[in-house]
C-alpha positions, 0 to 999 in steps of 0.5 A: 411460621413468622413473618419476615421481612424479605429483599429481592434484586430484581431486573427492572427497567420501567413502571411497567416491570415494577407494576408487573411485580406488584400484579404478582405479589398482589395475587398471593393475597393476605400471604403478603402484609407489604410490597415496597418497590424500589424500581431505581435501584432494582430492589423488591421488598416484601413483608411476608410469611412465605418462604424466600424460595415461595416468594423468588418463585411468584416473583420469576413470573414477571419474567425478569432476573430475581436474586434474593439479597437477604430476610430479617424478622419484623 
């Protein structure tokens, strides 16, 4: 599977929300190459392998509202 380049909305309101996000990015390990966070205008960025619905998944784990906007390959 190629590695792409994935962007998420997710509903985040402070630092706290968007560390949450990296803590769970973070334990998928090398199945991730990037995590950028964008907490002002609520978007997740994610440089990965996994599939939309993969990633959508571990990042519903935060407990807040995910929308997957839309993949491109690197």
């Amino acid at each position: 599977m190629s590695v792409q380049i994935h962007e998420f909305n997710v509903e985040m309101t402070c630092e706290g929300c968007s560390g949450a996000a990296k803590r769970v990015l973070g334990k998928l390990g090398d199945k991730i190459s990037n995590v950028d966070i964008d907490l002002e205008n609520k978007k997740v960025i994610v440089t990965s392998a996994l599939t939309p619905e993969e990633l959508t998944e571990v990042l519903k784990k935060t407990g807040k509202e995910v929308t997957h906007i839309g993949s491109k390959s690197t």
